[in-house]
C-alpha positions in Angstrom: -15.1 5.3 -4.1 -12.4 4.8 -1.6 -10.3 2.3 -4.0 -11.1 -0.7 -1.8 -13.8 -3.7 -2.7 -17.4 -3.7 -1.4 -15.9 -7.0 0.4 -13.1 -5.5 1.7 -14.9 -2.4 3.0 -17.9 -4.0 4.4 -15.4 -6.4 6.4 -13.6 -3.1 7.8 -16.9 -1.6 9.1 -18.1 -4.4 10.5 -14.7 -4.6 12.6 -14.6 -1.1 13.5 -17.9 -0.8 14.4 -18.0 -3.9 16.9 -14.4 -3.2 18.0 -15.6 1.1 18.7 -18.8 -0.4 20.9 -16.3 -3.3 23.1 -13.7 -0.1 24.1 -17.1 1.8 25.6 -18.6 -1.1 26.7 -16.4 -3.9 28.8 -19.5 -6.3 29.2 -19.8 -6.7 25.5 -15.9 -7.2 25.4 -15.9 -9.5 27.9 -18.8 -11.5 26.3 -17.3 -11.7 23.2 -13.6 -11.7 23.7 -11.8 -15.7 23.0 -11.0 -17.1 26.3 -10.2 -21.2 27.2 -12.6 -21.4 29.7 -15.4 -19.6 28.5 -15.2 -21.7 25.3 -14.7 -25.2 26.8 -17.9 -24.7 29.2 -19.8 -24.2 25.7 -19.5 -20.7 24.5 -18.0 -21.9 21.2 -19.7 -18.2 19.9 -16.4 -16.8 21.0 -14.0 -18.3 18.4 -15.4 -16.1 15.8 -16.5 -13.1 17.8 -13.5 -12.4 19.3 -12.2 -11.9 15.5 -14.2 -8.8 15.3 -13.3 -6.8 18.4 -9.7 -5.0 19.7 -8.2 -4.3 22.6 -7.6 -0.7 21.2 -7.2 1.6 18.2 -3.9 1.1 17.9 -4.6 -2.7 17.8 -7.5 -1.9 15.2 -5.3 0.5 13.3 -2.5 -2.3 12.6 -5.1 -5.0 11.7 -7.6 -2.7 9.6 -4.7 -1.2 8.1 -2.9 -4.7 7.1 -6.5 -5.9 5.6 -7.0 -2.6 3.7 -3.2 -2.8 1.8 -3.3 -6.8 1.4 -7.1 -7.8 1.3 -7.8 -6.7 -2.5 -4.4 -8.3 -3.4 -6.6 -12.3 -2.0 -9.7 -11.1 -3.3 -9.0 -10.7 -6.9 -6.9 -14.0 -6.9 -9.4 -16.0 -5.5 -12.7 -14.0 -5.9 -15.5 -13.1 -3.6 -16.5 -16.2 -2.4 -13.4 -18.0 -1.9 -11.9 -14.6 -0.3 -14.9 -15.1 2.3 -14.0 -18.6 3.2 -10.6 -18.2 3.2 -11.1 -15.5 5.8 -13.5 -17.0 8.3 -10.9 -20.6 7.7 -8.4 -18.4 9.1 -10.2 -17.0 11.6 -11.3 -20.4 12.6 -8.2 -22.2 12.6 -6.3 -19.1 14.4 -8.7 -19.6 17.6 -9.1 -23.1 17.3 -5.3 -23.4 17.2 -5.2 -21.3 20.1 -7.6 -23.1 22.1 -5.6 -26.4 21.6 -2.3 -25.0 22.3 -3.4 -22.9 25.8 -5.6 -25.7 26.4 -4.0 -25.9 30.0 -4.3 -22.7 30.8 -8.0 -21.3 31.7 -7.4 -17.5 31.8 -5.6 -17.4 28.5 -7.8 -14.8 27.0 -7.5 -12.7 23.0 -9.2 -10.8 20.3 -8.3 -9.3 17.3 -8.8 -10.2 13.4 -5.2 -11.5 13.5 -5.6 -14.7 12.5 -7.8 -13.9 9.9 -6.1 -11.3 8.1 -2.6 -13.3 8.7 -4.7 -15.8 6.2 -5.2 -12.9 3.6 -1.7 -12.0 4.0 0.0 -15.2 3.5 -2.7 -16.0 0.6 -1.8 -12.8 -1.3 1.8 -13.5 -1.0 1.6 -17.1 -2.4 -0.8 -16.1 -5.3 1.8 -13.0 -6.1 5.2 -14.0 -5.3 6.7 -11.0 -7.2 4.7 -8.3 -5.0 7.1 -6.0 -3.3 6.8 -4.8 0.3 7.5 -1.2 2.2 7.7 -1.0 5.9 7.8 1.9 7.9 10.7 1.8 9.4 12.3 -0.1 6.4 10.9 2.0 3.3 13.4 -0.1 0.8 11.4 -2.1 -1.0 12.0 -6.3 -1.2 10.4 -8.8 -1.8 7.3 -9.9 0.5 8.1 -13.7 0.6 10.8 -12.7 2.6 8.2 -11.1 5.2 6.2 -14.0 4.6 9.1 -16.2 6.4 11.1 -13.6 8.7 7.1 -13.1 10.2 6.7 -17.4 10.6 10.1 -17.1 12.7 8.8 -14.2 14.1 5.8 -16.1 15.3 7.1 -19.5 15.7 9.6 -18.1 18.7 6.8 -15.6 20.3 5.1 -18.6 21.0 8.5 -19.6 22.9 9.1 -16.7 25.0 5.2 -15.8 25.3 6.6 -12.6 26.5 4.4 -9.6 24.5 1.3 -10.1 25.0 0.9 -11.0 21.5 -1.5 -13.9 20.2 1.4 -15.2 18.1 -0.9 -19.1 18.5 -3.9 -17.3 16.3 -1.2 -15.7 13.8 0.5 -19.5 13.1 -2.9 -21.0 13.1 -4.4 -18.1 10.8 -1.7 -18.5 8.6 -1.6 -22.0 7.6 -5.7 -21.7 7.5 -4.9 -19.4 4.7 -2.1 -21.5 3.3 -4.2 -24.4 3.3 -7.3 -22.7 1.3 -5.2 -20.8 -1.6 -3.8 -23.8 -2.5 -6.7 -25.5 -2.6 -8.4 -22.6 -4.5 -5.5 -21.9 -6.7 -3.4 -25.1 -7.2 -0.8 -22.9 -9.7 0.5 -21.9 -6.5 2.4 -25.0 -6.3 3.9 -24.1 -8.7 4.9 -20.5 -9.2 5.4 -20.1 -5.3 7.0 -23.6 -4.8 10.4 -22.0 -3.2 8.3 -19.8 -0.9 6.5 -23.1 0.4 9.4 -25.3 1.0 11.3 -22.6 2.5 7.8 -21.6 4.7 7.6 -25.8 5.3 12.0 -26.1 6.4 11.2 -22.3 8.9 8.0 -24.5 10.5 9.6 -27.9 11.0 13.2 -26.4 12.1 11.9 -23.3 14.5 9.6 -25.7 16.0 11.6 -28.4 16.6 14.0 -26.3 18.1 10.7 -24.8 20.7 9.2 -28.0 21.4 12.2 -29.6 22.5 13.0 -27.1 25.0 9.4 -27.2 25.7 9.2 -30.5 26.7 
């Protein structure tokens, strides 16, 4: 009806319907929103709510929108059952990655489906390495492994400058979580999207060696 999946649509609902009742309502944002503290006194709850609430429609707009053009592109590589693991991995690791990283830092709070649809985009781009991309303010089409890897840098050094208020931690660990499960679901990814990988692998080990020397 609206040329998306069942999957896909029910997912978007869902997101928009929890994310339109935490903007009216800051006690169930605050309840469900990711935050260190909360989640180390026990309120593990929060690693996968948080994934389904925004801090506003513009936030809601970019995520919904990035699920709607990429999330049929994972599900019919890897199929409805597969898609729905991959997405709650990526959901998972994003927070749990998160957690670890801003382990130090109680107040570190974030929500957003991020790191779960960074897991679908990353997926979609491995399993279809010849899939063009369109951005707004670059409507020339190229190819979206390219994205795949200027977005990793992107990432990697947002977690440097931790300067935008972005949750690049949930992003990196989204991604990989989405990594990890297509080529576990689809092995012929080794394969047709091995340059992608080892380029992806050289970004990771370089940019971060590069961050977590300064860092320390």
């Amino acid at each position: 009806m609206f040329g998306i999946s069942p999957l896909i649509l029910l997912l978007l609902i869902v997101i928009v319907s929890l994310s339109y009742k935490a903007f009216g309502d800051p006690v169930f944002f605050n309840r469900l929103k990711f935050n260190i503290k909360a989640v180390q006194n026990g309120e593990y709850y929060r690693i996968i709510t948080a994934g389904f609430i925004h801090v506003d429609q513009s936030h809601l707009l970019f995520n919904g929108l990035t699920l709607y053009f990429f999330g049929d592109n994972a599900l019919y590589g890897l199929g409805a059952f597969h898609f729905a693991v991959l997405y709650f991995v990526s959901l998972l690791m994003g927070n749990l990655f998160a957690l670890y990283y801003h382990r130090d830092n109680p107040y570190y709070s974030a929500v957003g489906a991020s790191g779960a649809i960074m897991g679908v985009v990353y997926s979609s781009i491995l399993m279809f390495p010849e899939m063009k991309l369109a951005l707004i303010f670059l409507p020339i089409p190229f190819p979206a492994y390219l994205f795949g890897i200027g977005y990793l840098i992107y990432t990697l050094f947002g977690m440097k400058s931790q300067s935008d208020g972005i949750g690049h931690t949930a992003h990196l660990g989204g991604a990989f979580g989405g990594i990890i499960c297509t080529l576990f679901y689809d092995p012929t990814v080794f394969e047709k999207s091995f340059q992608t990988l080892a380029l992806m692998l050289l970004v990771t080990v370089v940019a971060g060696f590069i961050f977590f020397k300064k860092r320390n």
